[in-house]
LUMTORVEX-465747 format. One line per 5 residues: for each residue z, x negated, y of C-alpha. Coordinates in steps of 0.2 Angstrom, whole numbers. Layout:
N
Z:X:Y  ...
END
This chain:
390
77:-78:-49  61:-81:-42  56:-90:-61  39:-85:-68  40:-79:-88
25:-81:-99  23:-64:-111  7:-70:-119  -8:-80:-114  -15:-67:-106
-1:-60:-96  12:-69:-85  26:-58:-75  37:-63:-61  47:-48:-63
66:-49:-69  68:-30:-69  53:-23:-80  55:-7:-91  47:-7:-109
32:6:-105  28:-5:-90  28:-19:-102  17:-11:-114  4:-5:-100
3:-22:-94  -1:-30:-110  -13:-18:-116  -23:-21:-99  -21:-40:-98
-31:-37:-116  -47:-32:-112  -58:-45:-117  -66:-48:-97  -47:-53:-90
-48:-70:-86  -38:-80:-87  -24:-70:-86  -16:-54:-76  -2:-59:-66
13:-45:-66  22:-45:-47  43:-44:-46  38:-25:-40  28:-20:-55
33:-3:-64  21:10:-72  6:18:-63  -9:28:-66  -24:17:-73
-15:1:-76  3:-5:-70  7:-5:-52  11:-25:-45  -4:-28:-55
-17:-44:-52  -31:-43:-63  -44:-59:-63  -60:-50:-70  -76:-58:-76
-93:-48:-76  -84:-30:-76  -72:-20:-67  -59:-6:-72  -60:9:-58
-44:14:-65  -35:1:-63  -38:-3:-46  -33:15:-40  -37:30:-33
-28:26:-14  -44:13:-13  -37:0:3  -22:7:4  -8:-6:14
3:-10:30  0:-12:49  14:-19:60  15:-24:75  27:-34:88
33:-26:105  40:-34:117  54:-21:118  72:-24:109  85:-13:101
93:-14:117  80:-6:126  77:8:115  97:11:115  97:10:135
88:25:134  100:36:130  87:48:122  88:54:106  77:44:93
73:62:83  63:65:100  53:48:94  51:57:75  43:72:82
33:65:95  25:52:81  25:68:70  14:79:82  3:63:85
-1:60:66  -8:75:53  8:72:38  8:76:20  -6:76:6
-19:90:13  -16:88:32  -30:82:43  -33:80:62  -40:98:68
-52:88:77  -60:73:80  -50:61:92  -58:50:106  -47:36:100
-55:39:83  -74:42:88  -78:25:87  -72:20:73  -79:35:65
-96:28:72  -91:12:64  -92:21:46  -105:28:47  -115:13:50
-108:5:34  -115:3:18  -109:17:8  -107:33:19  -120:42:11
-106:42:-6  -94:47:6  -106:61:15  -109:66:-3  -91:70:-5
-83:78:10  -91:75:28  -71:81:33  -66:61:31  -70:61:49
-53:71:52  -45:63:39  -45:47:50  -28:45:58  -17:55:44
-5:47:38  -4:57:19  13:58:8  24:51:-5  30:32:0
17:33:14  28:30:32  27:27:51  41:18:56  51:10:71
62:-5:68  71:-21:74  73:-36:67  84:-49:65  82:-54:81
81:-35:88  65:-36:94  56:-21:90  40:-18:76  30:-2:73
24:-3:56  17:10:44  10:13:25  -5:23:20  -23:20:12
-41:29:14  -33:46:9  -43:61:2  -59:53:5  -53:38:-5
-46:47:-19  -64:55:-20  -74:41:-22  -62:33:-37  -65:49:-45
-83:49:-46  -82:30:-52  -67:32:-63  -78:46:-72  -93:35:-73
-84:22:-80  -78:31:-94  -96:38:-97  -101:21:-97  -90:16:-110
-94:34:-121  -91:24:-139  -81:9:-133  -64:6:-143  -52:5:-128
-33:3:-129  -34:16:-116  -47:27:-109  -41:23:-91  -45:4:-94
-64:11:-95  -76:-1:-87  -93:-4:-77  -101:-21:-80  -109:-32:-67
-129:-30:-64  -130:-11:-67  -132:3:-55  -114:10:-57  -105:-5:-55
-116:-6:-37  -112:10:-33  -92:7:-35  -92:-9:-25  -103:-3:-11
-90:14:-10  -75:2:-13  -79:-10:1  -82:6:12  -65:14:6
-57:-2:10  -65:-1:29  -58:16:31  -40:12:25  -39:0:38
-47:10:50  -36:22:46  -22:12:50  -27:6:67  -30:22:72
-13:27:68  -7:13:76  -13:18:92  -5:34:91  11:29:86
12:15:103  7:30:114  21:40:107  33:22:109  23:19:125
30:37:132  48:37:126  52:21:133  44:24:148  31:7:149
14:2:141  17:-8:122  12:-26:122  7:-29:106  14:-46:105
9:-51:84  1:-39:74  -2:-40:55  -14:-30:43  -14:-32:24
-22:-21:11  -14:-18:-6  -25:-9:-18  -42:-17:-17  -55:-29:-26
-62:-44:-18  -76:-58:-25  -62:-73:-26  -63:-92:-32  -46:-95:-44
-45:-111:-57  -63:-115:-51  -71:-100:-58  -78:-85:-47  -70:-67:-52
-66:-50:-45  -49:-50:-41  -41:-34:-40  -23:-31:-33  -15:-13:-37
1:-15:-28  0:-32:-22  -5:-44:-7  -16:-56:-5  -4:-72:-1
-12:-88:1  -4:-100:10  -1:-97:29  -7:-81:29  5:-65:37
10:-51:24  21:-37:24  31:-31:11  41:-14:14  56:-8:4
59:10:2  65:20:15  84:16:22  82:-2:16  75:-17:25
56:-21:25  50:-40:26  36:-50:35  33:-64:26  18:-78:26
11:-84:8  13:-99:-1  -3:-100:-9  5:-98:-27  -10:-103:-41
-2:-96:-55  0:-80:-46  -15:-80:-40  -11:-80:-23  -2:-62:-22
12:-56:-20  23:-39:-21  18:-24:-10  35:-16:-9  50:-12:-19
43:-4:-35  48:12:-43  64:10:-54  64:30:-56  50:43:-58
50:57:-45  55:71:-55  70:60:-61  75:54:-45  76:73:-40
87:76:-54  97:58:-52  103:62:-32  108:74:-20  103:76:-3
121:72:2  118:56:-4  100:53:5  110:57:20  123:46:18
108:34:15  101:36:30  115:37:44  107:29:60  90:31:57
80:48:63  70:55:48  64:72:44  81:77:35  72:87:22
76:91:2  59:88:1  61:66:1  73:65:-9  61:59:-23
59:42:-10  78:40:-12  82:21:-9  88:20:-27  72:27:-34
66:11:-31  71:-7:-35  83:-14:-26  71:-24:-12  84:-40:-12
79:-42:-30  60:-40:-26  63:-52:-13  71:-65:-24  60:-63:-36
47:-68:-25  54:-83:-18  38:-95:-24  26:-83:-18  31:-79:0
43:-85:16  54:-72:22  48:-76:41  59:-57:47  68:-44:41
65:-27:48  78:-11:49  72:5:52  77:17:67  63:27:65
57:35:49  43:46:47  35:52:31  25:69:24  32:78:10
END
């Protein structure tokens, strides 16, 4: 495991389990004449919307919208207590008590927004609307002020858990929500304007090239995107260590944190030429730098430092990857199962995940494995808590 495997000169993969569609996607994106020098395929990668998900995509003078993504800055927050396992246990308090307090603090699920605009939140509101970019937002909904601090749906999570030393970790998924979604909407459709009469192998591969107006436009919005994710997700965060904070009966150090995004673009430097380097479902890992990689829920997530891998372009994967759609993992198990899954760990007990399934996804040790030239395992988290919107 762990091996990287040239599929063409354009396309490198560092993924043993990989389905033929996935495959297929992959190659027709690495094709577009402005991927240079290669796209580089993570161990999580499986099919997405726009281009393949564990996707990093070198581009020269053009962007694809699409294959970035539509949950613009979406990524992980953790951070380090100074409690352990033991002093959660010592409690003697229900953990579900912890579910529902964290699921009262944060709006869940696709559609679900703050009913006002919190004091932890103001600033960074403030913030926003100082950037670059808030007059595309304005444009779209003014109601991204109450998105901030929602957590969302689907694979998105809050989540207590120890480590390998038992020490505990709040850690949580999500991106820049409706608001995000909005603003790859309007550039995804100009792109595909912008390409009315271009032979594409696939219309969601539609581009905007460097130096016009549009491809301005889309980076200004993307960058601004990618400040409300994070945002986002530190505002969350200060909600779930109030919740923590309460149940345990003492103020959270925050002893490490770690922030990474996951579906983004930056301006990077890679074999000595300048590109836009855009990871859909992976992480930026150079060397030294802290990343988190989750698996799915029931399993253990990782924090991990990079290695700095040059044929990978310095990435890594963002998670487990889909091995199952969601309408067939509703068919594949049963809710008996999910249970099963998930003995020890409070979660919302619901029909509703089981699309999120552990074995919907690939199995994380595999993902892991795969990834062994990318990152350094530096822990292994396992959930106690688990909180999702359905």
């Amino acid at each position: 495991m762990g091996g990287v495997r040239k599929i063409n000169d354009k396309l490198l993969s560092w993924a043993s389990m990989l389905d033929p569609a996935t495959l297929e996607q992959a190659v027709q994106t690495a094709s577009m004449p402005f991927v240079q020098p290669y796209l580089a395929l993570m161990p999580d990668a499986h099919l997405g919307l726009g281009a393949t998900v564990g996707s990093v995509i070198p581009t020269v003078g053009a962007i694809m919208p699409a294959a970035v993504g539509v949950d613009i800055g979406c990524g992980m927050r953790a951070v380090r207590t100074q409690f352990t396992g033991d002093d959660v246990r010592s409690t003697g308090r229900d953990l579900r008590e912890l579910h529902r307090a964290i699921a009262r603090a944060i709006p869940l699920s696709a559609g679900r927004y703050n009913s006002r605009v919190q004091p932890t939140a103001a600033p960074r509101i403030a913030h926003l609307e100082g950037l670059a970019g808030i007059d595309q937002a304005d444009a779209i909904t003014p109601k991204w002020r109450l998105q901030l601090g929602s957590l969302g749906s689907g694979n998105h999570f809050a989540e207590l858990s120890t480590d390998e030393r038992d020490r505990v970790w709040l850690f949580l998924h999500s991106g820049s929500r409706g608001i995000g979604n909005k603003l790859a909407a309007k550039h995804i459709a100009a792109a595909r304007r912008a390409c009315a009469g271009v032979s594409l192998p696939n219309a969601d591969l539609a581009y905007l090239t460097e130096g016009s107006a549009e491809f301005d436009g889309y980076i200004t919005a993307l960058r601004w995107a990618q400040t409300f994710a994070a945002l986002n997700r530190d505002e969350m965060m200060d909600r779930m260590i109030a919740c923590t904070a309460d149940f345990l009966g003492e103020p959270v150090q925050q002893l490490e944190s770690i922030s990474c995004h996951h579906n983004y673009t930056e301006h990077e430097v890679h074999f000595g030429q300048q590109v836009w380097l855009s990871r859909k479902g992976a992480i930026n890992a150079e060397a030294g730098r802290p990343g988190l990689i989750p698996g799915s829920m029931g399993e253990r997530s990782f924090v991990v430092t990079g290695k700095g891998n040059e044929a990978a372009l310095r990435s890594a994967p963002h998670g487990a990857g889909r091995a199952h759609s969601r309408r067939s993992a509703r068919r594949l198990f049963t809710r008996s199962d999910l249970d099963a899954r998930m003995v020890g760990i409070a979660w919302g007990e619901s029909d509703a995940f089981l699309d999120e399934h552990p074995e919907a996804y690939k199995p994380i040790d595999l993902v892991m494995a795969d990834a062994d030239e990318l990152v350094t395992v530096r822990h292994a988290l396992r959930q106690l808590v688990n909180v999702k919107g359905d």
